[in-house]
VMD Tcl script that builds the backbone (N, CA, C; Angstrom):
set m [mol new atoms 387]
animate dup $m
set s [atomselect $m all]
$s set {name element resname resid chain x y z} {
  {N N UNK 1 A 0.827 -1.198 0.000}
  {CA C UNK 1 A 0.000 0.000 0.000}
  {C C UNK 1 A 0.862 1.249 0.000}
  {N N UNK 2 A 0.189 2.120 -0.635}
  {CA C UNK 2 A 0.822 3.602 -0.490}
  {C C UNK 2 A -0.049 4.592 -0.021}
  {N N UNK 3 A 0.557 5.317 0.776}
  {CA C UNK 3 A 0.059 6.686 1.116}
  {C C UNK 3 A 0.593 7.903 0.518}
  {N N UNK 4 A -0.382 8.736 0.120}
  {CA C UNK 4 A 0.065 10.080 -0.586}
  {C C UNK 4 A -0.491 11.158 -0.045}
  {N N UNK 5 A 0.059 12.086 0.628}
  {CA C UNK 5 A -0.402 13.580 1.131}
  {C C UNK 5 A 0.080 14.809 0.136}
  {N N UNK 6 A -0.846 15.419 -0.039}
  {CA C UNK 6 A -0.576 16.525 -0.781}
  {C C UNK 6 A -0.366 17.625 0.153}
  {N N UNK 7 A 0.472 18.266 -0.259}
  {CA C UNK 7 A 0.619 20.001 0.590}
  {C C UNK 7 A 1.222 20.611 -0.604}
  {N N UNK 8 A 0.910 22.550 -0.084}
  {CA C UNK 8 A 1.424 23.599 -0.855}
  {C C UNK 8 A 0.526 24.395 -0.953}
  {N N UNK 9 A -0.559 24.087 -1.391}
  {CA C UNK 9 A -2.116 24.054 -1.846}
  {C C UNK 9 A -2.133 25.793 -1.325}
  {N N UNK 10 A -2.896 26.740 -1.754}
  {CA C UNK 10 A -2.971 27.939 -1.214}
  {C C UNK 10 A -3.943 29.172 -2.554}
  {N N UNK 11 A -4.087 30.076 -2.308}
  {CA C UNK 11 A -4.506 31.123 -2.627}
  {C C UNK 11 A -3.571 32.252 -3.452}
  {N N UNK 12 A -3.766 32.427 -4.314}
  {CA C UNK 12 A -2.576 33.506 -5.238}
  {C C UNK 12 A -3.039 33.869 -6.306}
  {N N UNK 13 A -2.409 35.266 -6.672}
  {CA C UNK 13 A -2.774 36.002 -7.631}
  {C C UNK 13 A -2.194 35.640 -8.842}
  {N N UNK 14 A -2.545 36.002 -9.776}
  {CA C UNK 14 A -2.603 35.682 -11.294}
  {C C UNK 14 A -0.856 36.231 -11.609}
  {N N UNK 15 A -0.073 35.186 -12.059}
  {CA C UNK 15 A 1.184 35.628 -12.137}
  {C C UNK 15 A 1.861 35.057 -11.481}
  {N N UNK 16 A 1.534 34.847 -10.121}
  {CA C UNK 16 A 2.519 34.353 -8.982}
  {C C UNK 16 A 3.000 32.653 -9.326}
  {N N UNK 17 A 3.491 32.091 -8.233}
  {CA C UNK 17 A 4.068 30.603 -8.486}
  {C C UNK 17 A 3.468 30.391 -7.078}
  {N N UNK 18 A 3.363 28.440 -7.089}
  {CA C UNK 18 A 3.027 27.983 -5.803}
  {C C UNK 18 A 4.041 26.344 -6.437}
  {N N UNK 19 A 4.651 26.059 -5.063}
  {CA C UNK 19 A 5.065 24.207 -5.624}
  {C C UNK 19 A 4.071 23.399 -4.133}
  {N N UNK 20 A 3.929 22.438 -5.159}
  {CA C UNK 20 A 2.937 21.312 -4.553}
  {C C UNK 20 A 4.179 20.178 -3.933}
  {N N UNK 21 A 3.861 19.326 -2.735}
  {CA C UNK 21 A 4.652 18.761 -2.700}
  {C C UNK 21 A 3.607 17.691 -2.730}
  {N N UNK 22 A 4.141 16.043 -2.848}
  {CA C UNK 22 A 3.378 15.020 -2.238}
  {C C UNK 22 A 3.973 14.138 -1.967}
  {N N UNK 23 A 3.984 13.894 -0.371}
  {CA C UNK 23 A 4.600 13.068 0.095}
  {C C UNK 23 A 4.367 11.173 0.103}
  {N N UNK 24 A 4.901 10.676 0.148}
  {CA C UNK 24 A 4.537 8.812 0.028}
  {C C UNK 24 A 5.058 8.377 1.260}
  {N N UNK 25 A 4.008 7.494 1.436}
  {CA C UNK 25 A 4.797 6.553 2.617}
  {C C UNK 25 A 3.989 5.197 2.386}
  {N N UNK 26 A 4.514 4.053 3.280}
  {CA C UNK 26 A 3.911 2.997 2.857}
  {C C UNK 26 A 5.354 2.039 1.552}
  {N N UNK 27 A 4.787 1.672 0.871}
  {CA C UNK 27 A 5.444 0.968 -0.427}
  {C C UNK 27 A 5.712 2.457 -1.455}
  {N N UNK 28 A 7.190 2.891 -1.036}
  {CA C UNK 28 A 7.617 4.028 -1.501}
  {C C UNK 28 A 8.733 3.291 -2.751}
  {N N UNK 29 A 8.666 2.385 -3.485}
  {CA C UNK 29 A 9.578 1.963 -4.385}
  {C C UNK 29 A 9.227 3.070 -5.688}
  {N N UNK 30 A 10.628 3.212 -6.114}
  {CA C UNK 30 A 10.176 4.751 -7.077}
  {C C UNK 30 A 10.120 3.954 -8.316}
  {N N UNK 31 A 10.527 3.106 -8.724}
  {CA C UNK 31 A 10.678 2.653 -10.145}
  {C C UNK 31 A 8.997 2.662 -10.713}
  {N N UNK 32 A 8.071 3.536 -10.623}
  {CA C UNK 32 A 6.910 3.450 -11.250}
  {C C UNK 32 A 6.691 4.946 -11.067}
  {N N UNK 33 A 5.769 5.344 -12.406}
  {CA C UNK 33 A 5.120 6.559 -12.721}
  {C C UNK 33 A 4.446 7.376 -11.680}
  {N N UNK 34 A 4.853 8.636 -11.464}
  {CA C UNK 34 A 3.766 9.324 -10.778}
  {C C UNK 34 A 3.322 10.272 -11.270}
  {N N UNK 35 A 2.476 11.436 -10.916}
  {CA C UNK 35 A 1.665 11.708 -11.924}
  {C C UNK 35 A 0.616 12.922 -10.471}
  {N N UNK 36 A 0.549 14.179 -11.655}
  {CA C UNK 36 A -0.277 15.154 -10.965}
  {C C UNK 36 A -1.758 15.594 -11.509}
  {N N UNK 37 A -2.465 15.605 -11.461}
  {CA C UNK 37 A -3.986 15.462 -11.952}
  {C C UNK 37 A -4.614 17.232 -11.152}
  {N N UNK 38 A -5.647 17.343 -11.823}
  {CA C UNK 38 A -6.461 18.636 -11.215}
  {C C UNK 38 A -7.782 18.376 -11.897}
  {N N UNK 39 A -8.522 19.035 -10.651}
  {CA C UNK 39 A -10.223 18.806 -10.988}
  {C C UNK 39 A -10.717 20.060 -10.926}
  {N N UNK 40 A -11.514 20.955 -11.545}
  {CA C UNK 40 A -11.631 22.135 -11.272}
  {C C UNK 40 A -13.344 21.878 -11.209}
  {N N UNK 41 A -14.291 22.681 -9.909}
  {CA C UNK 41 A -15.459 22.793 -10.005}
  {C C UNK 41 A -16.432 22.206 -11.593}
  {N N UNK 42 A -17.096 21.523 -11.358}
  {CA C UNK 42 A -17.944 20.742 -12.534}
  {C C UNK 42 A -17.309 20.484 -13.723}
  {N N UNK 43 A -15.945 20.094 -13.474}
  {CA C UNK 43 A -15.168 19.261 -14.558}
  {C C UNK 43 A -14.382 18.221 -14.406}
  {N N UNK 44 A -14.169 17.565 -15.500}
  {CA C UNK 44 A -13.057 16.219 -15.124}
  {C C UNK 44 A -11.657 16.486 -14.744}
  {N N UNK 45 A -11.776 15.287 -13.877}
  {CA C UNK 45 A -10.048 15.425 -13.713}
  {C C UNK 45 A -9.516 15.241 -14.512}
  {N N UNK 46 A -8.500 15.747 -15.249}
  {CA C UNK 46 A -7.393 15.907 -15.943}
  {C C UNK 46 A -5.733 15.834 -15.511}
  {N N UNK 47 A -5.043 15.362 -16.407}
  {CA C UNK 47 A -3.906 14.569 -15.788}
  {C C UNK 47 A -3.013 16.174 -16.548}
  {N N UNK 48 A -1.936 16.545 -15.591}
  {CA C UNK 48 A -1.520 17.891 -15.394}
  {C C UNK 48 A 0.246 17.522 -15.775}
  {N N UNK 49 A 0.353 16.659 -15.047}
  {CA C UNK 49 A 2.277 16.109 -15.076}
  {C C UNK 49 A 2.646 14.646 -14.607}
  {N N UNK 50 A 3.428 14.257 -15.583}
  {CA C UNK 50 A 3.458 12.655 -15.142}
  {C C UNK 50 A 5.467 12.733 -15.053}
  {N N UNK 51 A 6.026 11.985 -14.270}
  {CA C UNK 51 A 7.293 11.801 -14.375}
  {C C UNK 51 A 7.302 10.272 -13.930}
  {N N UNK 52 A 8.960 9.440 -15.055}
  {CA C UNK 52 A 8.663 8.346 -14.755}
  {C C UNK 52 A 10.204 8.040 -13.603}
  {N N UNK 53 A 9.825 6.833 -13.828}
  {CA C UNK 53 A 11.456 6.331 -12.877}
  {C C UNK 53 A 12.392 6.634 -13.515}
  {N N UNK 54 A 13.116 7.041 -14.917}
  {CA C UNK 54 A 14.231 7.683 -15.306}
  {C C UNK 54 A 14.113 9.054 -15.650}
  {N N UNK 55 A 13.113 9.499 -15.036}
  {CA C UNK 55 A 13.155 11.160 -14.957}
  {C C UNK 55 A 12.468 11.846 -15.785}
  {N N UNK 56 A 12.000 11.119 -16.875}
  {CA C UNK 56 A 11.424 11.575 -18.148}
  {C C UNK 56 A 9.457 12.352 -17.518}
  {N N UNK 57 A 9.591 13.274 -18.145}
  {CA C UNK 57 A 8.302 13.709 -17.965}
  {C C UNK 57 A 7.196 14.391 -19.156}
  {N N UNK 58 A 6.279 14.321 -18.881}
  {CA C UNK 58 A 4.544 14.643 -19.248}
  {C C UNK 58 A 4.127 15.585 -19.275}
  {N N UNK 59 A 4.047 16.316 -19.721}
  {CA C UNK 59 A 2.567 17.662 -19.367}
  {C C UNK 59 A 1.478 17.746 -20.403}
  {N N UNK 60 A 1.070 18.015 -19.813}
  {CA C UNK 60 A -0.306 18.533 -20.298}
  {C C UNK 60 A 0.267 20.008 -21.038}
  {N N UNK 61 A -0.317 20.349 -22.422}
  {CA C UNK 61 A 0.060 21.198 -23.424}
  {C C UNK 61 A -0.682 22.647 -22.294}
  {N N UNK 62 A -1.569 22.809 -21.701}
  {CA C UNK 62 A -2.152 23.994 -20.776}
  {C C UNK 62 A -1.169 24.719 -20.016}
  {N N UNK 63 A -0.155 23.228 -19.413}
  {CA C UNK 63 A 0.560 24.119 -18.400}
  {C C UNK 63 A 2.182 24.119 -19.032}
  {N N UNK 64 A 2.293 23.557 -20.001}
  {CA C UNK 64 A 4.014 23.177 -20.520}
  {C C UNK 64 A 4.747 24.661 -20.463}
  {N N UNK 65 A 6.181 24.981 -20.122}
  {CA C UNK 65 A 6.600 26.208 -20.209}
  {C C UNK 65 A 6.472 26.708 -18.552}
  {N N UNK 66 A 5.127 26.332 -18.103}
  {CA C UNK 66 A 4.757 26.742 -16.860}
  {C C UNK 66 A 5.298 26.229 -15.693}
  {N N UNK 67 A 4.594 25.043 -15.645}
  {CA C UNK 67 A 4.724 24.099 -14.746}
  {C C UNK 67 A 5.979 23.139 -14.934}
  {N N UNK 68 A 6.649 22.276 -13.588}
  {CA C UNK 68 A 7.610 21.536 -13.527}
  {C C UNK 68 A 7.256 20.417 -12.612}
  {N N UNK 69 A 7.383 19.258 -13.089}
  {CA C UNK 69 A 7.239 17.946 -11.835}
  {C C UNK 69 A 8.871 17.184 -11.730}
  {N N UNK 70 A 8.965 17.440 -10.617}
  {CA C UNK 70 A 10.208 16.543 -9.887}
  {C C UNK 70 A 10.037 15.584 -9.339}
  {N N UNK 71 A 10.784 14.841 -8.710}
  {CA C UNK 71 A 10.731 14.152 -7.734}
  {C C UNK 71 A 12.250 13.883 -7.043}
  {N N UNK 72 A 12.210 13.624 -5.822}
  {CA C UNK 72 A 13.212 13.367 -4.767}
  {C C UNK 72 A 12.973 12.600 -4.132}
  {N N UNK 73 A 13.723 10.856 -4.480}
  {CA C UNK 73 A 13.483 9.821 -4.142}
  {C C UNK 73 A 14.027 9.302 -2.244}
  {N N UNK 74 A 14.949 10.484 -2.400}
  {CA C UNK 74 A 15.199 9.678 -0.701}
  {C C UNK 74 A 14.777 10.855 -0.264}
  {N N UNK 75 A 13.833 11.363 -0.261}
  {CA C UNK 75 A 12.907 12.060 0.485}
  {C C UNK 75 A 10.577 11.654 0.048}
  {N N UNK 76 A 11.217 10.725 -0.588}
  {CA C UNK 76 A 9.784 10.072 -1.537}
  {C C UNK 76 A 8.743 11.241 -1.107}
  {N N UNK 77 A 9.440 11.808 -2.053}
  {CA C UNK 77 A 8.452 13.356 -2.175}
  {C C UNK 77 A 8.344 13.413 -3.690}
  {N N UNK 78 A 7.252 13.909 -4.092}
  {CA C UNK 78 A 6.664 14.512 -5.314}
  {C C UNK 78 A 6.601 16.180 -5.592}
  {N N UNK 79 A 6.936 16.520 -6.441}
  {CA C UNK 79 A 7.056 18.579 -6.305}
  {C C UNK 79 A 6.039 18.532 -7.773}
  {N N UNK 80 A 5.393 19.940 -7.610}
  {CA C UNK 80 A 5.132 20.353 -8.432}
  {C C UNK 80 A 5.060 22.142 -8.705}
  {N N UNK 81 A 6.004 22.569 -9.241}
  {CA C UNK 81 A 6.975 24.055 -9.417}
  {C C UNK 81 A 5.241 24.275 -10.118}
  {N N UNK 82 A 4.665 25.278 -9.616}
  {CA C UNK 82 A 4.039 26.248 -10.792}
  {C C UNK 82 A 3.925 27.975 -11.015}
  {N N UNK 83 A 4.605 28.318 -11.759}
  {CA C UNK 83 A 4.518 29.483 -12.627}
  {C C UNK 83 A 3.834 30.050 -13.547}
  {N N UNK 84 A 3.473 31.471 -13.452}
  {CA C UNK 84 A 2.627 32.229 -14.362}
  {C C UNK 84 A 1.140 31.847 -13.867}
  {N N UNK 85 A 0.872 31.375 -12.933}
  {CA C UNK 85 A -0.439 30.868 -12.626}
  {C C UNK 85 A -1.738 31.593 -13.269}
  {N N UNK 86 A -2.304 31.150 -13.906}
  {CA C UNK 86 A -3.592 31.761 -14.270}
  {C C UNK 86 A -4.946 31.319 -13.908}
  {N N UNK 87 A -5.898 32.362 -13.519}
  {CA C UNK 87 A -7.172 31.593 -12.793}
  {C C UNK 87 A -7.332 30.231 -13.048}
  {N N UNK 88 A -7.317 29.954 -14.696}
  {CA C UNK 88 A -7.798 28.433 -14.808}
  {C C UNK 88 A -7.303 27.550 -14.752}
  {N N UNK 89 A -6.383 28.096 -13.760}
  {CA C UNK 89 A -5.523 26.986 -12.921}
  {C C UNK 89 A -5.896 26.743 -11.618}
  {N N UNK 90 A -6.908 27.127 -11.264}
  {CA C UNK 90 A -7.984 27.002 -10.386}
  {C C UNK 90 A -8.780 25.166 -9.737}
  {N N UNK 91 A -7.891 24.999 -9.523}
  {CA C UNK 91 A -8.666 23.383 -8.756}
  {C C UNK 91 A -8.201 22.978 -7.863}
  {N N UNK 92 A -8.497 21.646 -7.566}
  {CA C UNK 92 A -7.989 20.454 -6.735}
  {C C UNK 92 A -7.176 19.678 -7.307}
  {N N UNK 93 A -5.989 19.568 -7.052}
  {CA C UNK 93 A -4.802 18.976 -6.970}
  {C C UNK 93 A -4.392 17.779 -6.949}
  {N N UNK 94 A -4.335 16.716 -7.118}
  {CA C UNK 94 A -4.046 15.718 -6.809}
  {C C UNK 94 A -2.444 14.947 -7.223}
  {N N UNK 95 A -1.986 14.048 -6.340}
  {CA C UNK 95 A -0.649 13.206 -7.033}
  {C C UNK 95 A -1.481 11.971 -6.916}
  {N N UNK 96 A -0.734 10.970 -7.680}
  {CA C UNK 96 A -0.911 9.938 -7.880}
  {C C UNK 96 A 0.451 9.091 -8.520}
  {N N UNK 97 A 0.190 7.678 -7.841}
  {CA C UNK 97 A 1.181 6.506 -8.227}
  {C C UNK 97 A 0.834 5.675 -8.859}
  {N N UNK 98 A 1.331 5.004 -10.045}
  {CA C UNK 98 A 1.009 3.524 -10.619}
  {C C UNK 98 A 1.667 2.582 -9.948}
  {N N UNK 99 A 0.959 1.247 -10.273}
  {CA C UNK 99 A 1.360 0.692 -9.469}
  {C C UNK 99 A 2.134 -0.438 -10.640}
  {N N UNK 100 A 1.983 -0.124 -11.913}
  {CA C UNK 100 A 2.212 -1.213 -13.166}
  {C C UNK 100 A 3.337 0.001 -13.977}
  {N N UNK 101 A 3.036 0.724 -14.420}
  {CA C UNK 101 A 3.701 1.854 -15.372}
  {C C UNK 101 A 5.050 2.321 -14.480}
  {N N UNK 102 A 5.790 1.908 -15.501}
  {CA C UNK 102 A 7.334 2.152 -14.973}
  {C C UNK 102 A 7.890 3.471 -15.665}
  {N N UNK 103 A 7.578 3.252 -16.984}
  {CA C UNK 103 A 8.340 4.388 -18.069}
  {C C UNK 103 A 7.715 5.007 -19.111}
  {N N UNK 104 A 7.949 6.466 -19.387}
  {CA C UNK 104 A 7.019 6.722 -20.516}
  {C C UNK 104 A 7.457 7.086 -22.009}
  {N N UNK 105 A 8.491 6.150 -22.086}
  {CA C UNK 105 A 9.342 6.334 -23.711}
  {C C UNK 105 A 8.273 6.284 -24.300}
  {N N UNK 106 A 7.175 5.152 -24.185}
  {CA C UNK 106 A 6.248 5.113 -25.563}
  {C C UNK 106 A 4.857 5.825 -25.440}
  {N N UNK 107 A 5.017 6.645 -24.903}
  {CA C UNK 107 A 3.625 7.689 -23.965}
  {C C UNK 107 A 4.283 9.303 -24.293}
  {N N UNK 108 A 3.122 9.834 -25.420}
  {CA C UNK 108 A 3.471 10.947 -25.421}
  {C C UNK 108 A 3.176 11.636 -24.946}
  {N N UNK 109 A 2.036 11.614 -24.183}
  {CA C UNK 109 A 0.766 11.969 -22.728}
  {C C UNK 109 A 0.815 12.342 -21.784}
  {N N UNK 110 A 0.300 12.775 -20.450}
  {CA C UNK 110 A 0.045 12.073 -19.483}
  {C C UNK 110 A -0.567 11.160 -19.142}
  {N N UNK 111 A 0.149 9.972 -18.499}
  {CA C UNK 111 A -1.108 9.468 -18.492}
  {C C UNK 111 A -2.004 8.932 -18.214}
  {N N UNK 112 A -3.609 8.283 -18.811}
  {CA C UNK 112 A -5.021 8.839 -17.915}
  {C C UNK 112 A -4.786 8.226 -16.431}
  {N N UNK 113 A -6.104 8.146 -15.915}
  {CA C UNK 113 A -6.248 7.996 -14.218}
  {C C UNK 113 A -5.990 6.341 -14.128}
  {N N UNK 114 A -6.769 5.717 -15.347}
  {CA C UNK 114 A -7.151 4.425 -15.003}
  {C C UNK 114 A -5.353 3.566 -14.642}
  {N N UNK 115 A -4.153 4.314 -15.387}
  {CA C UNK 115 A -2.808 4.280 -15.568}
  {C C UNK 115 A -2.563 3.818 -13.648}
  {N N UNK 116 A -3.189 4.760 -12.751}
  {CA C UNK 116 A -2.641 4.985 -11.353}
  {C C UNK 116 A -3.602 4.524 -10.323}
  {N N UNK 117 A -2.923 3.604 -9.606}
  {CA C UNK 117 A -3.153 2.556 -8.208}
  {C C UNK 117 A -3.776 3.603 -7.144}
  {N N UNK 118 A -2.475 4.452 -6.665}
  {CA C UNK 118 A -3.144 5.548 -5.615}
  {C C UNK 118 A -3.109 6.505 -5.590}
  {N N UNK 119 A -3.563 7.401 -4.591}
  {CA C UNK 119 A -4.560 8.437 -4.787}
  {C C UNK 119 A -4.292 9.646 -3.499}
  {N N UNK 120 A -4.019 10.845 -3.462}
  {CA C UNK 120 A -4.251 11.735 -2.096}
  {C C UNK 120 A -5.324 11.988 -2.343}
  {N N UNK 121 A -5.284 13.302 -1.406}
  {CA C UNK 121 A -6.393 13.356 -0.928}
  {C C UNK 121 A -6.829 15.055 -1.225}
  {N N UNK 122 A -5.247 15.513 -1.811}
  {CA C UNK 122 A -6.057 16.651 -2.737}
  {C C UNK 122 A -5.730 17.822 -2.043}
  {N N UNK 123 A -4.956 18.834 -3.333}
  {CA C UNK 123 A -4.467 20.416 -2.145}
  {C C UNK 123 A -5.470 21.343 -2.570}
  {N N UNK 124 A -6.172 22.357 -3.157}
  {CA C UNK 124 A -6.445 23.555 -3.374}
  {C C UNK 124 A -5.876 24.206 -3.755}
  {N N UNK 125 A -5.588 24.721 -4.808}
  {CA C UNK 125 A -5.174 25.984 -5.736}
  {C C UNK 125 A -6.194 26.974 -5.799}
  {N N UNK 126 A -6.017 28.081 -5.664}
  {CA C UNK 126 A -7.000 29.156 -6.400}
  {C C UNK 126 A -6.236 30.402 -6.664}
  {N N UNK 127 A -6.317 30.451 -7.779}
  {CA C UNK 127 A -6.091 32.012 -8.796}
  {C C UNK 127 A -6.451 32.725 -8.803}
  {N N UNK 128 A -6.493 33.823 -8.144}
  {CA C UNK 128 A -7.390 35.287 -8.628}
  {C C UNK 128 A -6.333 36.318 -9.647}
  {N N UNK 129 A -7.904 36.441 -10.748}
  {CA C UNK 129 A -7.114 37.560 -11.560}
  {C C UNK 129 A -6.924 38.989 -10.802}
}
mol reanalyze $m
mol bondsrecalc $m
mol representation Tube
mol addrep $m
């Protein structure tokens, strides 16, 4: 089993930066995909940044340029750098782990939910213009 906590989560104006962290505990083996998702009021979640076990990463074309996903394995933490924030960057947050997906050479994507085992529990972003 894994556990995932999200923090960072906060309130900011249009322009500013916020980084997400998400922490793991439990079955913290890194060699599998993780992956940042956002749900914004009466829409789907959408998969935001994926990084795999050799570092390679995902975005979503909305936030590319913007946003950055790391990770720091002997701290089995998850980051997520975001810049230029714009309202419709406005949601709920989420990280997530696979529990099968190791690498994303053949994934030009992020990718989808059904891809990831577990789940936090979700930070808050909000943008004001």
């Amino acid at each position: 089993q894994v556990h995932l906590v999200e923090s960072g989560g906060g309130s900011v104006q249009a322009g500013g930066s916020l980084r997400l962290s998400c922490a793991a505990s439990g079955d913290t083996y890194s060699g599998y995909c993780m992956g940042w998702f956002r749900q914004a009021p009466g829409k789907e979640r959408e998969g935001v940044a994926a990084i795999d076990s050799d570092g390679s990463t995902r975005y979503a074309e909305s936030v590319k340029g913007r946003f950055t996903i790391s990770a720091d394995n002997a701290k089995n933490t998850l980051y997520l750098q975001m810049n230029s924030l714009k309202p419709e960057d406005t949601a709920m947050y989420y990280c997530a782990r696979s529990n099968s997906l190791r690498i994303l050479a053949d994934i030009e994507e992020v990718p989808p939910e059904y891809e990831y085992d577990y789940w936090g529990q979700g930070t808050q972003v909000t943008v004001s213009s």
